[in-house]
DRENKE-591212 format. One record per atom (N, C-alpha, C, CB): x, y, z; residue in three letters. Coordinates in steps of 0.05 Angstrom, whole numbers, padded with zeros to 5 digits, always signed. Glycine has a CB too. Layout:
% DRENKE-591212
XYZala;...
This chain:
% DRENKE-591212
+00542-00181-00162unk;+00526-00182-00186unk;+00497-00188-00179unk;+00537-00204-00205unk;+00486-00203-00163unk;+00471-00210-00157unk;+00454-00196-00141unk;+00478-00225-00153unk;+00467-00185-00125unk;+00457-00151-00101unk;+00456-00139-00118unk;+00478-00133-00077unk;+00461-00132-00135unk;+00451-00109-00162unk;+00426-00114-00176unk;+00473-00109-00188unk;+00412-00140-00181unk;+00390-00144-00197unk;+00375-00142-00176unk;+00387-00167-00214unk;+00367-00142-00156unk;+00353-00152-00130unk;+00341-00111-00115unk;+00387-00177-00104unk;+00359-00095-00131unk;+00357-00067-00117unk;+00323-00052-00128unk;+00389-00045-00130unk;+00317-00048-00110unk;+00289-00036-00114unk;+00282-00021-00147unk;+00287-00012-00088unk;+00305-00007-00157unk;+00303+00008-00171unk;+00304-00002-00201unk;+00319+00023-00164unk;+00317-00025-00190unk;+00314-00053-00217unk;+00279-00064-00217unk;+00340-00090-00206unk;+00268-00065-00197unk;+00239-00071-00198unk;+00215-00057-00190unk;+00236-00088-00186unk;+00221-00030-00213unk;+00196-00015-00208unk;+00174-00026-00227unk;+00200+00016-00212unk;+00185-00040-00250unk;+00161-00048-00274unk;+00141-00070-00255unk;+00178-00068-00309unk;+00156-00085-00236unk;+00153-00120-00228unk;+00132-00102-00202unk;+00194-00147-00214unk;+00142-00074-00193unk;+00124-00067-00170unk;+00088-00054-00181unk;+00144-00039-00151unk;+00099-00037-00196unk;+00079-00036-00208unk;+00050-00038-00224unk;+00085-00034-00208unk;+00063-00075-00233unk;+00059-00099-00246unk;+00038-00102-00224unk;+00084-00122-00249unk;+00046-00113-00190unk;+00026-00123-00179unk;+00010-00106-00161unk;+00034-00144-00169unk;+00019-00090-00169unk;+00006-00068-00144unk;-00031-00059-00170unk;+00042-00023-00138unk;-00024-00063-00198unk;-00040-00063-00217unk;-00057-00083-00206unk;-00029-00068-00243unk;-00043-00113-00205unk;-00056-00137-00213unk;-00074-00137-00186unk;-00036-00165-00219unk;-00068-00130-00162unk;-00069-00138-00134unk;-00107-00118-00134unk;-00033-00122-00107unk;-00094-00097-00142unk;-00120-00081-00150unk;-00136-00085-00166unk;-00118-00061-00157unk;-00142-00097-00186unk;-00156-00105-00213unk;-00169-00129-00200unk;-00135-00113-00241unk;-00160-00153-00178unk;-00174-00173-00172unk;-00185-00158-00155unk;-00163-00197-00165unk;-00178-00146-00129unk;-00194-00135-00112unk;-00222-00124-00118unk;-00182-00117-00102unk;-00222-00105-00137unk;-00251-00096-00143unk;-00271-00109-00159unk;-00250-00074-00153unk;-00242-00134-00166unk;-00266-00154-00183unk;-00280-00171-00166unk;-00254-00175-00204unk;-00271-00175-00140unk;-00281-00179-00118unk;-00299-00168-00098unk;-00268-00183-00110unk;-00299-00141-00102unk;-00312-00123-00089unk;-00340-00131-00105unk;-00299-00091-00090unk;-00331-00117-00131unk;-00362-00118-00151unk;-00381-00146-00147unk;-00353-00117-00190unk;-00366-00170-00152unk;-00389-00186-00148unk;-00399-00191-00116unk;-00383-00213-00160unk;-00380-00185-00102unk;-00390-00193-00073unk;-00414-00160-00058unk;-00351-00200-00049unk;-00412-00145-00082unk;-00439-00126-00066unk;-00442-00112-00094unk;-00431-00100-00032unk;-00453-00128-00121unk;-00472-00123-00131unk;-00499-00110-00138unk;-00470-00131-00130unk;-00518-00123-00113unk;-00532-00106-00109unk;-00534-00070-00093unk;-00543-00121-00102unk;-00516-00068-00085unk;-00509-00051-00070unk;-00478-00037-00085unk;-00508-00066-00042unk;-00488-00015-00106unk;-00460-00005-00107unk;-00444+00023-00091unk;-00458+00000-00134unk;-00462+00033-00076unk;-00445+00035-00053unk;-00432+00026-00030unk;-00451+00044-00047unk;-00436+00003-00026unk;-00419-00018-00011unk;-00394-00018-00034unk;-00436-00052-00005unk;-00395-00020-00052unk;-00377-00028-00068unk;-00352+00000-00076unk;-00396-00040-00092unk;-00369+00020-00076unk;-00355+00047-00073unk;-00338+00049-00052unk;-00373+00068-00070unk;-00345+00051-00028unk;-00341+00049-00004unk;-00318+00028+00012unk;-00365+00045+00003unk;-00321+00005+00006unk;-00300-00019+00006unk;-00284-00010-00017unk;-00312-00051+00003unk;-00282+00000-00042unk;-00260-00003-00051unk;-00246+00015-00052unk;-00260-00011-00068unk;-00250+00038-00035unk;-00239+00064-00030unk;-00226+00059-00006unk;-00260+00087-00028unk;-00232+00041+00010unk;-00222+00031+00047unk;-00200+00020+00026unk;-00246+00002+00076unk;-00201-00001+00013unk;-00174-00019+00000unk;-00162-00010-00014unk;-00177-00039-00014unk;-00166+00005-00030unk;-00139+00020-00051unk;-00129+00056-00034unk;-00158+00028-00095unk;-00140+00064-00016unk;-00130+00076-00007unk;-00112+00068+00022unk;-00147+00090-00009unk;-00113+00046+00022unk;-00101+00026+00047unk;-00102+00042+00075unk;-00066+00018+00040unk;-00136+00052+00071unk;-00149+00060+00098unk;-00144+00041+00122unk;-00181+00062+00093unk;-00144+00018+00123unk;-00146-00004+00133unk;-00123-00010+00142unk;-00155-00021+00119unk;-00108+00000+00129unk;-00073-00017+00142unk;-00068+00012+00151unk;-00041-00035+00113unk;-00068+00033+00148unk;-00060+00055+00165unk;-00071+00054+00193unk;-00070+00080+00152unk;-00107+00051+00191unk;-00110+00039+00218unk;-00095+00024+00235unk;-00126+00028+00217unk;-00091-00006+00223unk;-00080-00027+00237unk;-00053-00013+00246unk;-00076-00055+00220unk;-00040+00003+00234unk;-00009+00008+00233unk;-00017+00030+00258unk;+00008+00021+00198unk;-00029+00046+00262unk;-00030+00070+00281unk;-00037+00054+00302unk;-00051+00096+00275unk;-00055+00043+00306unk;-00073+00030+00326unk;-00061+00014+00350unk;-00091+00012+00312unk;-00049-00015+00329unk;-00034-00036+00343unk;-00003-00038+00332unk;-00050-00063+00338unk;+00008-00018+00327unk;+00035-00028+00332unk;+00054+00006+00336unk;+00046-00053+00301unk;+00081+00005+00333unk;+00097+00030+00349unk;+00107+00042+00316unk;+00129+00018+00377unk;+00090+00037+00295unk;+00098+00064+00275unk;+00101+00088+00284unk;+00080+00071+00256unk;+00068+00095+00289unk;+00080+00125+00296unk;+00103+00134+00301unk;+00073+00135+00313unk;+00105+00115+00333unk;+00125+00127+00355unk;+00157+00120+00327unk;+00125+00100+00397unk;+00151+00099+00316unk;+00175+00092+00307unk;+00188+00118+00282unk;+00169+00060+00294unk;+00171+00134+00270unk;+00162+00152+00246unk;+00179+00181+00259unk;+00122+00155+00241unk;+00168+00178+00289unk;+00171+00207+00299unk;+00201+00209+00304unk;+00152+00213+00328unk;+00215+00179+00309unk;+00242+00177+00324unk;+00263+00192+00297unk;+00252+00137+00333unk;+00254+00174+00270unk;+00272+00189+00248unk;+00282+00223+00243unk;+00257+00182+00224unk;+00302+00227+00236unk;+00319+00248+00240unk;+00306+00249+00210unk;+00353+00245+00249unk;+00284+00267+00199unk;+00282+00259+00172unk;+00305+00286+00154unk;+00243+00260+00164unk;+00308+00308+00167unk;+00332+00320+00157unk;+00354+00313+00156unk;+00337+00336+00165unk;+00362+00290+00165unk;+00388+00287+00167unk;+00388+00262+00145unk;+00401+00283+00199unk;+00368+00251+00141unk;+00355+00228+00122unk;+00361+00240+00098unk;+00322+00220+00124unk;+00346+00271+00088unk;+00337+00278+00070unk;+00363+00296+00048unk;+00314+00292+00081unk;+00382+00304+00081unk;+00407+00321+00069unk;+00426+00307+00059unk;+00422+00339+00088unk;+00423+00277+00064unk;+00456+00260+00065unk;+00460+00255+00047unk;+00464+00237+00078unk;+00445+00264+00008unk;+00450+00260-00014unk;+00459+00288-00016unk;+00431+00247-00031unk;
């Protein structure tokens, strides 16, 4: 019963929710911290909501890729 409320598909409103909220503070953060400058502000908040920044980190320093390339994604994609 409990493994049933907990399944991703039960929390798309709750994902959504903060993926909103997480973004709405961010650029409220962006805006006052480069004010004078709203292309800094363009610029940083296009690196953060396009999660330029963690694709980096993820390619760079750790074995995604390699880990991405190992998946059988046809055999992923046929098994429904």
């Amino acid at each position: 019963m409990i493994h049933e409320t907990l399944q991703i598909e039960n929390m798309s409103g709750l994902i959504v929710f903060l993926t909103l909220w997480e973004s709405v503070w961010t650029l409220i953060g962006l805006w006052y911290s480069a004010r004078k400058d709203k292309w800094w502000f363009i610029g940083m908040g296009l690196l953060q909501l396009l999660g330029i920044i963690e694709i980096y980190y993820l390619v760079k320093h750790t074995t995604f890729v390699s880990d991405v390339k190992k998946i059988n994604w046809r055999k992923l994609w046929l098994r429904n």
